[in-house]
LUMMILUM-913786 format. One line per 3 residues: number of its first residue (from 1); their letters; for each residue x, y, z of C-alpha. Coordinates in pm, 1 decimal. Layout:
! residues N
NUM	a	X Y Z  ...
//
This chain:
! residues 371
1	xxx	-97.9 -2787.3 -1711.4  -69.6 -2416.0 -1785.0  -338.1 -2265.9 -1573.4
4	xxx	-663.9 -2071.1 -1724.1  -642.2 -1683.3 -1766.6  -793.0 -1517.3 -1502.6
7	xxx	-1100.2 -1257.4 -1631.6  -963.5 -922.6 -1533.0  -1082.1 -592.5 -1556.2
10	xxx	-831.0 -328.8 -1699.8  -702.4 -45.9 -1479.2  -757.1 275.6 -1587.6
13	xxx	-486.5 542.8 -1651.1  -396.8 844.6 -1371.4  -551.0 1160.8 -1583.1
16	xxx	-239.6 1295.1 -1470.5  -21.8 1027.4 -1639.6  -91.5 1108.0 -2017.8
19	xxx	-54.5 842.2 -2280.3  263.3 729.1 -2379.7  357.4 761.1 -2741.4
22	xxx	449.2 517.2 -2955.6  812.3 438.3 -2907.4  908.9 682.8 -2679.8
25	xxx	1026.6 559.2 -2309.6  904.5 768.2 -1981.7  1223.5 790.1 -1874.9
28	xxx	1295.6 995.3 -1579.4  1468.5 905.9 -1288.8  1330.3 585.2 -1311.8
31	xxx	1273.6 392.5 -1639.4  858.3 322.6 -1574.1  810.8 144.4 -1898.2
34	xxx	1106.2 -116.3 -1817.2  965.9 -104.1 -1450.2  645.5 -272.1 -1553.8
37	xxx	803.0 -485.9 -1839.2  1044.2 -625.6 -1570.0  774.7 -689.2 -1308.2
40	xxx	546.1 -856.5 -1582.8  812.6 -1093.4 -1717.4  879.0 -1189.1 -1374.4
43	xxx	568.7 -1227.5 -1192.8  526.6 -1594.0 -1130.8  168.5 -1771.1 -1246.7
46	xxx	-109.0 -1797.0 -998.4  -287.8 -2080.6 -892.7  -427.1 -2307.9 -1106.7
49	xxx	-840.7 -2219.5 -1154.9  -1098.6 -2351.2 -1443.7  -1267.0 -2078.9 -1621.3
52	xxx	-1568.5 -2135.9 -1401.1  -1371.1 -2084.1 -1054.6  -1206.4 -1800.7 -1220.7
55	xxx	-1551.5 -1625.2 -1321.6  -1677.3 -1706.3 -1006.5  -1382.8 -1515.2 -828.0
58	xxx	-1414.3 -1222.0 -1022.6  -1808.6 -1194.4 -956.8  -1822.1 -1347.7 -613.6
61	xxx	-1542.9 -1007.5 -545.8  -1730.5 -768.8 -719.3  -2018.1 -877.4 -490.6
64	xxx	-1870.6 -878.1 -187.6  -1685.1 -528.3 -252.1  -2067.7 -455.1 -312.4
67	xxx	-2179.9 -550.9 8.8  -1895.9 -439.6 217.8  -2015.7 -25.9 102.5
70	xxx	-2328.3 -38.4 323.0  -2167.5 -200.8 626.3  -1847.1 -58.1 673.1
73	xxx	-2013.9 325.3 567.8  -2270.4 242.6 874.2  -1999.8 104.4 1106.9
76	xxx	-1770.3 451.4 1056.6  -2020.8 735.0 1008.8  -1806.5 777.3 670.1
79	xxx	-2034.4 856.3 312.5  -1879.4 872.2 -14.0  -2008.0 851.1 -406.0
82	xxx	-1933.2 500.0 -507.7  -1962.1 612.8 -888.1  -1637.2 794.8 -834.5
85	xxx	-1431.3 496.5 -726.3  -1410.3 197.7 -978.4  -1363.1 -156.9 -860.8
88	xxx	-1127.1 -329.8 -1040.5  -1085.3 -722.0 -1032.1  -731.0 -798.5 -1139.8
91	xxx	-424.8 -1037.7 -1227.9  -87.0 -1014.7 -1156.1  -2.2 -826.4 -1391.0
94	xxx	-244.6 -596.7 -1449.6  -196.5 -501.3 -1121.9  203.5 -446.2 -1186.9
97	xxx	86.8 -178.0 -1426.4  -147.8 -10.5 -1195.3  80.5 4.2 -907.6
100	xxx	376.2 115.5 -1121.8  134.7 406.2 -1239.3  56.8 518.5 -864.8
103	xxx	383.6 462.0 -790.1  511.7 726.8 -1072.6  223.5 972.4 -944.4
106	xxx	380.9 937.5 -573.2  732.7 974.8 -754.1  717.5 1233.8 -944.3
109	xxx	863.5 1539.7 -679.2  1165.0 1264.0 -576.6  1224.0 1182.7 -975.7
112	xxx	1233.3 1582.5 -1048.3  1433.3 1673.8 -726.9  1715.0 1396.0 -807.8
115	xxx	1670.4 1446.8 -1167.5  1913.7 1777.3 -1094.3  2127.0 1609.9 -887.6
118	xxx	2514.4 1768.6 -918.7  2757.6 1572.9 -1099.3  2513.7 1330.6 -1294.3
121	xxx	2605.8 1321.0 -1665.4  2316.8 1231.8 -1923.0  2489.8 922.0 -1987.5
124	xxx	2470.3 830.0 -1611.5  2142.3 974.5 -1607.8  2002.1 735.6 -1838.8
127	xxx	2202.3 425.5 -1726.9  2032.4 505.3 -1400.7  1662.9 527.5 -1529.7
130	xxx	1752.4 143.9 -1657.0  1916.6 37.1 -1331.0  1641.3 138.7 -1136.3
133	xxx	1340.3 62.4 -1374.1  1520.4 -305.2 -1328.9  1472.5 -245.5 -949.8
136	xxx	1123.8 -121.2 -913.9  1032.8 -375.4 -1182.1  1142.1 -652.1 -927.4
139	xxx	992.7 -533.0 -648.2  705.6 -485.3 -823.7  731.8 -862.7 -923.7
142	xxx	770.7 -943.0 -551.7  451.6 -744.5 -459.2  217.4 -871.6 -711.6
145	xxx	218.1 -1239.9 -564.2  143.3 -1046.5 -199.2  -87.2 -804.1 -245.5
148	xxx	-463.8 -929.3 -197.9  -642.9 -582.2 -202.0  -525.4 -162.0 -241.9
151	xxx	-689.6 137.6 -251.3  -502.2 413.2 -503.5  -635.6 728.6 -401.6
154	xxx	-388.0 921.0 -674.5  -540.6 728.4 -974.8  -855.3 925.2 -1079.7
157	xxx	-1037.9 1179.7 -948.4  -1235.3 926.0 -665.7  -940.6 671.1 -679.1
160	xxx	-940.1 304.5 -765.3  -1000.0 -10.1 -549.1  -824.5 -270.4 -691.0
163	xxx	-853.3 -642.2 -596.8  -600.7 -871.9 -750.6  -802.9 -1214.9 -767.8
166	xxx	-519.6 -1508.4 -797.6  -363.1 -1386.5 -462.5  -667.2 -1416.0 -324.8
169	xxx	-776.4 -1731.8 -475.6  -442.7 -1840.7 -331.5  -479.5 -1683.1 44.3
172	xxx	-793.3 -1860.6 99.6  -668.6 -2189.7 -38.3  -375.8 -2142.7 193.6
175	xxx	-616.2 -2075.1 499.9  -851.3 -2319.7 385.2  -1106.4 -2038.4 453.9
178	xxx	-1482.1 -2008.9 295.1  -1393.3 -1800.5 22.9  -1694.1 -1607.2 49.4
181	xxx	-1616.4 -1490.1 413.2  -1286.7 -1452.3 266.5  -1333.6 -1213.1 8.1
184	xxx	-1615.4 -1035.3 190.0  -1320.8 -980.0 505.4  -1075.3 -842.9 224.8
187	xxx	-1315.7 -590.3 98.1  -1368.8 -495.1 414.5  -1032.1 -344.3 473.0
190	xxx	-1003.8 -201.5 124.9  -1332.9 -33.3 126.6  -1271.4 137.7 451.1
193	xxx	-981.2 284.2 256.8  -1182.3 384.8 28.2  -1416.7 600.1 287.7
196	xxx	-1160.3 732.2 448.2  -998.2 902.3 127.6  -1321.6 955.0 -50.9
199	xxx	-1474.6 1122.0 263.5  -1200.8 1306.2 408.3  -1139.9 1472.2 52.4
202	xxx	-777.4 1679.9 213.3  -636.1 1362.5 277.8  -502.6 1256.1 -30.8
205	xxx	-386.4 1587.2 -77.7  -230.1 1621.1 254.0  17.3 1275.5 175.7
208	xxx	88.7 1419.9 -149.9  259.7 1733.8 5.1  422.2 1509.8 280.4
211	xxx	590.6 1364.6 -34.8  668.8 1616.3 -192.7  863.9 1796.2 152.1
214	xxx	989.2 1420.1 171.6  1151.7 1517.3 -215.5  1273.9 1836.9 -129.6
217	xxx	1483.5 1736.8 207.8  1672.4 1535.8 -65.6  2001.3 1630.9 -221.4
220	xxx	2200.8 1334.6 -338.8  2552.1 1367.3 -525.4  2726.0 1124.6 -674.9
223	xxx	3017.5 1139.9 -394.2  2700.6 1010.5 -191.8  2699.3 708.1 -371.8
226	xxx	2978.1 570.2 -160.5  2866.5 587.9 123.4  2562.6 483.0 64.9
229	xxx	2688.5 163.4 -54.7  2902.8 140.0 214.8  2597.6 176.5 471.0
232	xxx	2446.2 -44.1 286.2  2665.0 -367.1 336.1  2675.0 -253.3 730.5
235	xxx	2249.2 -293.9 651.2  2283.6 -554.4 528.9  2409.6 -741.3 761.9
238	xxx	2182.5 -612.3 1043.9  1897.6 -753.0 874.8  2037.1 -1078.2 787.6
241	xxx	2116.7 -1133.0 1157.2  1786.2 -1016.8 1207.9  1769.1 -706.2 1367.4
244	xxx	1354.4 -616.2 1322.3  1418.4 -209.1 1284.9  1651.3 -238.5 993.0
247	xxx	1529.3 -129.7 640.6  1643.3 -15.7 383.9  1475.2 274.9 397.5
250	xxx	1726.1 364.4 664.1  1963.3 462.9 380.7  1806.9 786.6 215.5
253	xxx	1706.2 909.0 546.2  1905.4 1238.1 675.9  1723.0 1368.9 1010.3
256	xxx	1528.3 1608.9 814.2  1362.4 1279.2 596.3  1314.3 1095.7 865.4
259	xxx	1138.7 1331.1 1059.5  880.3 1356.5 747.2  876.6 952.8 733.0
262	xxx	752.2 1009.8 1068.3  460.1 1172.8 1033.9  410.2 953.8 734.4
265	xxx	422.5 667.9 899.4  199.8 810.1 1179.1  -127.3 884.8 950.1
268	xxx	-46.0 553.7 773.1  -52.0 369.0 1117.6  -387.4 549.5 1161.4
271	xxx	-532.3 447.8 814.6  -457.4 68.6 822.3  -516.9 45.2 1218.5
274	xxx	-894.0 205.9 1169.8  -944.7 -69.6 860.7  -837.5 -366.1 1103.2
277	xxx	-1047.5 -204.9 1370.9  -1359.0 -210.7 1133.2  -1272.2 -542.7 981.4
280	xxx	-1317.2 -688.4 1328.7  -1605.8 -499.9 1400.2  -1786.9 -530.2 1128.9
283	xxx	-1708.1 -875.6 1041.7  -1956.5 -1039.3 1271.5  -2226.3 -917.4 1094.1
286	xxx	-2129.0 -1070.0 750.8  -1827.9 -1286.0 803.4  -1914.2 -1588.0 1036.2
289	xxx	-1575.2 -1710.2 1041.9  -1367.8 -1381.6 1124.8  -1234.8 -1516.6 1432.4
292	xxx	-1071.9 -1798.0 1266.6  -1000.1 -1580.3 996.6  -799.8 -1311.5 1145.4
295	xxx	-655.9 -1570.7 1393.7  -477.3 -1767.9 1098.7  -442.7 -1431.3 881.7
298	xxx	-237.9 -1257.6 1148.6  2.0 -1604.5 1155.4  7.5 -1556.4 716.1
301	xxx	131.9 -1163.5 750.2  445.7 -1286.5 913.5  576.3 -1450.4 643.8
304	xxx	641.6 -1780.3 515.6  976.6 -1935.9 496.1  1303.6 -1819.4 598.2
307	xxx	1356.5 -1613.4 227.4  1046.4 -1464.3 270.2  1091.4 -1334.7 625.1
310	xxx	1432.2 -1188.7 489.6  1305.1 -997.2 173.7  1007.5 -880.4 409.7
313	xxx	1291.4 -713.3 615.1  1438.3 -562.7 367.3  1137.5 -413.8 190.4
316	xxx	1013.7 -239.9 545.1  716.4 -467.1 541.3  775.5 -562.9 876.7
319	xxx	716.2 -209.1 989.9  362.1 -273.0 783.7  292.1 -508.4 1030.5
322	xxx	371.8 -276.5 1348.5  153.3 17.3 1133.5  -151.4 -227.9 1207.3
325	xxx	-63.2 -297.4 1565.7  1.6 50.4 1648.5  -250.4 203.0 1448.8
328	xxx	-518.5 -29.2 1593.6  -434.7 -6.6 1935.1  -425.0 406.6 1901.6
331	xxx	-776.8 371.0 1785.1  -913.7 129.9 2017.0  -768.0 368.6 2313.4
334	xxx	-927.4 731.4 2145.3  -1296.9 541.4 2112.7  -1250.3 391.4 2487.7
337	xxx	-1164.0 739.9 2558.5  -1404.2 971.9 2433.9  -1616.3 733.8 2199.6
340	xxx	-1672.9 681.8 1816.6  -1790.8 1062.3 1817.7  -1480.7 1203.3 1965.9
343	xxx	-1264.2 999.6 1695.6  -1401.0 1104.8 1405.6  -1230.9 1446.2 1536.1
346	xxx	-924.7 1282.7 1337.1  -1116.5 1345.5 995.8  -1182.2 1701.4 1081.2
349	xxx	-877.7 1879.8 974.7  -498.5 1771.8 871.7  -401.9 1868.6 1205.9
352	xxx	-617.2 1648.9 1378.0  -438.4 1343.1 1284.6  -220.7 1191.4 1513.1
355	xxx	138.2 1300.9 1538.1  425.8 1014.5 1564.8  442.1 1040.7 1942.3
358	xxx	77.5 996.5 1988.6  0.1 652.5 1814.0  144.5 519.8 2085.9
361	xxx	-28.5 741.8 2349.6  -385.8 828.3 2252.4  -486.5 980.7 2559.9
364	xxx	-245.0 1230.8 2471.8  -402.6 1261.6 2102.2  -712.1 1293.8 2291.1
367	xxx	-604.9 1611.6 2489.3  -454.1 1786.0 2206.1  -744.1 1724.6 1978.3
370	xx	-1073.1 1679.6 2157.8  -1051.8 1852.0 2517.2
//
């Protein structure tokens, strides 16, 4: 039985991502019109819904995304304009195109730094654009069956929350969970995201120009290709055999890079650590079954089969995981510290937020910053 379409809202277009005309390609480094044709053609159905269970998804999210504003904004002392942030209920893929368009946003200093890379030909330029439009396409395929929830602070001027209904439909199913108190714990976490960039306005701003240094600490030949193929296999093989550090993000990163993904990887810790911190301390109040739900959530984030655990490994998404952990436990330690007040230092100023070294050791954030 070939399942009813899911009511979906439409994502908007970045303002910085004009319109694409009519038979032309955006072809840069990366082939984004083949990227989201790919991902589309591939992304597998979602569950099967009526056209009442699907309207009631859509509207029983847009409530609770409604309801999570007033709690989580009075749980973190954080205020921003709700009219500048769209909520967008959406399919599979819908959401391929809107994460392929913040993706491009993210990508554009890496696409113009490699764009002049020595040695590359127009031919292989182009040839390139297709390989990895193919690429991003499937991993965008991949995502859009995994991703309940996402804040895009690079879409429009407030950002977009976007909430892709069949995956969620499906988690709760899954976790035989109320799907009220499910949906109400999702937008939870994405509307904390949503404070934190629309209230610390520098933010988004600040991740943009760790890109960007992230882009220029990048100078790739074609003699590189070699060995980057040849680290690859050795990769490979460490995550097949299970080794929980391996990415493949190891293989692009020269000291200088990873010193950037650092400090990346540090203020991302903090933002998804302080939306599992609120989650559980908001949830209470509106979510009677939190307990249970984070209890057989945290068991779903691990991954499902065997395949799954693999391509989780080799997307970095078990580092996700430790981002939460760490994150979490840095802001747990900073409150029992010097208290919700003292915390909210980390909003204050770019330099405020924690460096790599302290996530694990907020006392230490707490002497740098607040003393």
């Amino acid at each position: 039985m070939r399942p009813p379409r899911t009511v979906v809202d439409m994502a908007p277009r970045p303002p910085n991502l004009p319109a694409r005309r009519p038979g032309r390609r955006r072809r840069g480094v990366i082939d984004w019109d083949l990227a989201v044709a790919t991902g589309q053609s591939l992304v597998r159905p979602g569950p099967v819904v009526s056209a009442d269970e699907a309207t009631d998804a859509v509207m029983g999210l847009r409530a609770s995304a409604e309801l999570s504003r007033s709690v989580v904004s009075a749980y973190t002392g954080l205020h921003a304009d709700p009219s500048r942030t769209p909520v967008l209920v959406v399919d599979r893929p819908s959401w391929v195109r809107a994460a392929a368009e913040g993706f491009q946003v993210l990508a554009e200093p890496l696409e113009e730094r490699l764009a002049k890379a020595k040695g590359m030909t127009p031919w292989a330029r182009a040839v390139g654009s297709r390989v990895t439009g193919l690429e991003v396409g499937g991993l965008l395929a991949f995502m859009s069956g995994k991703v309940l929830g996402q804040f895009d602070p690079f879409a429009a001027a407030g950002g977009r929350l976007l909430l892709v209904a069949p995956n969620i439909v499906q988690a709760e199913r899954e976790l035989d969970a109320v799907p009220g108190d499910f949906r109400t714990w999702v937008c939870l976490h994405e509307e904390t995201h949503r404070l934190q960039f629309g209230a610390v306005p520098w933010l988004g701003a600040h991740l943009r120009a760790q890109v960007s240094e992230l882009a220029e600490t990048t100078d790739l030949e074609l003699a590189d290709v070699t060995r980057v193929v040849d680290q690859g296999l050795t990769l490979l093989g460490r995550i097949i055999r299970g080794d929980s550090e391996a990415s493949l993000l190891d293989l692009v990163q020269s000291p200088a890079q990873k010193e950037v993904v650092e400090r990346i990887t540090a203020v991302m810790s903090l933002l998804e650590g302080h939306a599992d911190v609120v989650m559980d301390g908001v949830g209470p109040q509106v979510v009677p079954s939190v307990d249970t739900l984070r209890k057989r959530f945290t068991q779903r984030r691990r991954g499902a089969g065997p395949v799954d655990k693999l391509v989780r490994r080799l997307l970095g998404l078990d580092a996700k995981m430790r981002q939460y952990r760490d994150g979490a436990a840095f802001c747990r330690g900073v409150v029992d510290r010097v208290g919700s007040d003292g915390f909210h230092a980390v909003w204050a100023a770019p330099d405020n937020l924690p460096r790599p070294d302290e996530i694990a050791d907020p006392a230490r954030w707490c002497d740098r910053v607040v003393a």
